[in-house]
N, C-alpha and C positions, 0 to 999 in steps of 0.2 A: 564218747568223750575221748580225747586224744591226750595220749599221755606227752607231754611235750619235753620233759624229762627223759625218756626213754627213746623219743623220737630224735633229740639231739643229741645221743648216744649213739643210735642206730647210725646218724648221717656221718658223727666220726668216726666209725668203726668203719664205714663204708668206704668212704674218703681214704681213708689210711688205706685200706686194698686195694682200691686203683690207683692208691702215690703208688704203691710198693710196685703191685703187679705190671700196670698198665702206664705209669708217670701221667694219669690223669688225673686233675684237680678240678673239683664242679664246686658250687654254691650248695647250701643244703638245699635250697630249692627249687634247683637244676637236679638234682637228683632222680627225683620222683617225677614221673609222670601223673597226667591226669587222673590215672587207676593207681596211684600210690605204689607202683612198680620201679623196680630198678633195676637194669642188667646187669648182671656180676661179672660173666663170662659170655664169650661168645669164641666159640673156635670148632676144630672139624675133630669127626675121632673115627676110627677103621685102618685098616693098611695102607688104601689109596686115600683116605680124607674123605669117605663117600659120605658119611653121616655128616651132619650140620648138627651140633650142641650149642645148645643156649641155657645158663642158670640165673633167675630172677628171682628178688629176694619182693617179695609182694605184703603190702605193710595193711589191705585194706582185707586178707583172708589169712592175715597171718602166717604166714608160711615162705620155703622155699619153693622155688618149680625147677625143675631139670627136662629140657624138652631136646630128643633126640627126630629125626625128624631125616626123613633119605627124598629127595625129589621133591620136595615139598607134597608128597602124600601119602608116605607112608610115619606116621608121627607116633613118639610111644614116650610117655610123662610122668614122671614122679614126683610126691609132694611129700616136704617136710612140715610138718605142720606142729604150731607151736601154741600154748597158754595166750601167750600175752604178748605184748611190746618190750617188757621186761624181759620176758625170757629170749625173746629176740634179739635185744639188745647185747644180752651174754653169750650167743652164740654167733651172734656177727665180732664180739672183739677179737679173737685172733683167725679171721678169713685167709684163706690160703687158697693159690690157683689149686694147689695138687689137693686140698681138702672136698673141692667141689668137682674135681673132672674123674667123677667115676658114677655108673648108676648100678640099682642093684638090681636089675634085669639083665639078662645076657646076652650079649650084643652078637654070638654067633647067633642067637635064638632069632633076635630081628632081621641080621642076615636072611637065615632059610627062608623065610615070607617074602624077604627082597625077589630072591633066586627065583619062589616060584611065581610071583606076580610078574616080573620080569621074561620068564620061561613058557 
């Protein structure tokens, strides 16, 4: 059952972070995709920009994804996973670039696997 309450929470809370971050404005129903997904972020992280970050706020398993990802094969993911739409809802109202561009794996760690797959 879809909380529609929660769902039109989530879409302004969204919306407010790409006016802020991105000066992007969508429809609520431009939002989501077909899997109820939505990308928050999308930018590079490393010294050189080698890693590719993407953060989706995904409304159909509840949760955030954080996907780091070097060459398109080496990929390493985290999920916040959350109750409900509700709880969702209160944790997307104050979204921040800088709240979402950090993962809690160590990114010299993904380094070294680069080095020796590379090596």
């Amino acid at each position: 059952m879809i909380n529609e309450k929660a769902f039109e929470k989530i879409c302004l809370n969204v919306n407010a972070y790409l006016i802020n971050e991105f000066d992007i404005k969508k429809k609520n129903h431009e939002l989501f995709d077909e899997d109820l997904r939505c990308s928050l972020l999308y930018t590079y992280m490393g010294e050189d920009d080698e890693y590719e970050f993407q953060v989706y706020i995904d409304l159909k398993r509840i949760q955030i994804i954080k996907e780091l990802s070097y060459s398109n094969t080496i990929k390493h993911y985290e999920y916040e996973r959350y109750d409900d739409w509700n709880e969702l809802s209160e944790i997307t109202e104050d979204l921040e670039f800088e709240d979402l561009y950090w993962i809690r794996g160590n990114l010299s760690d993904i380094a070294s696997i680069v080095e020796k797959i590379e090596n």
